[in-house]
C-alpha positions, -999 to +999 in steps of 0.1 A: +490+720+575+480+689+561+487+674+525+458+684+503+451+666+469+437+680+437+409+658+420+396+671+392+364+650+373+358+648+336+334+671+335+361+696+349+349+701+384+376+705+412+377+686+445+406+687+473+405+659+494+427+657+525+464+637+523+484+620+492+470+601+463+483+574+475+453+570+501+436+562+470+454+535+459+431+510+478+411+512+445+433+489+429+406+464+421+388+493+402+391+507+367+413+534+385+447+531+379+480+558+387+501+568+361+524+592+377+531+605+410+503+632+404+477+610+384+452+585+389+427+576+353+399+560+352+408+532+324+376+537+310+386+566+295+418+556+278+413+556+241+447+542+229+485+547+243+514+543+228+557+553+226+559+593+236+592+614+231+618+598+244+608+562+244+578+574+270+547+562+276+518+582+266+481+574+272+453+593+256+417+598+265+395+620+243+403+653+258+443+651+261+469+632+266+488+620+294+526+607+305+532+574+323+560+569+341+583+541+339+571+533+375+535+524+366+541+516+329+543+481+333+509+478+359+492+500+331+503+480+307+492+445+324+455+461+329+451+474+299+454+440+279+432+425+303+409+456+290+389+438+266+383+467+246+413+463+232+413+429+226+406+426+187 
């Protein structure tokens, strides 16, 4: 049986596309980014992040809040202050 991934959109609809997220990561040059080994975000919808329990990174987006992990902080990090939403 092949490796099947959960996508699920914003507006809460569920999609199972065939193999790992990591097929995915050919998006780099989009506002998609992965966070963990089980999440990709659209930066877009990152309203702010900042130091979770245990010095962790969180990111939130209007709806909840996610983890980062200490693999992808620093790529997240990069993009997001090339984000010039943030930019003040």
């Amino acid at each position: 049986m092949a490796h099947l991934s959960k996508v699920t959109t914003i507006n809460h609809e569920t999609f199972y596309t065939q193999g790992p997220l990591k097929q995915f990561e050919a998006l780099k040059n989009t506002t998609l980014i992965r966070i963990n080994n089980g999440t990709i975000i659209n930066l877009a919808l990152i309203i702010s992040f900042n130091n979770g329990k245990y010095a962790r990174l969180e990111v939130q987006t209007k709806t909840r809040a996610f983890i980062v992990s200490r693999h992808y902080a620093k790529q997240l990090k990069e993009k997001m202050s090339n984000d010039q939403r943030l930019k003040k």
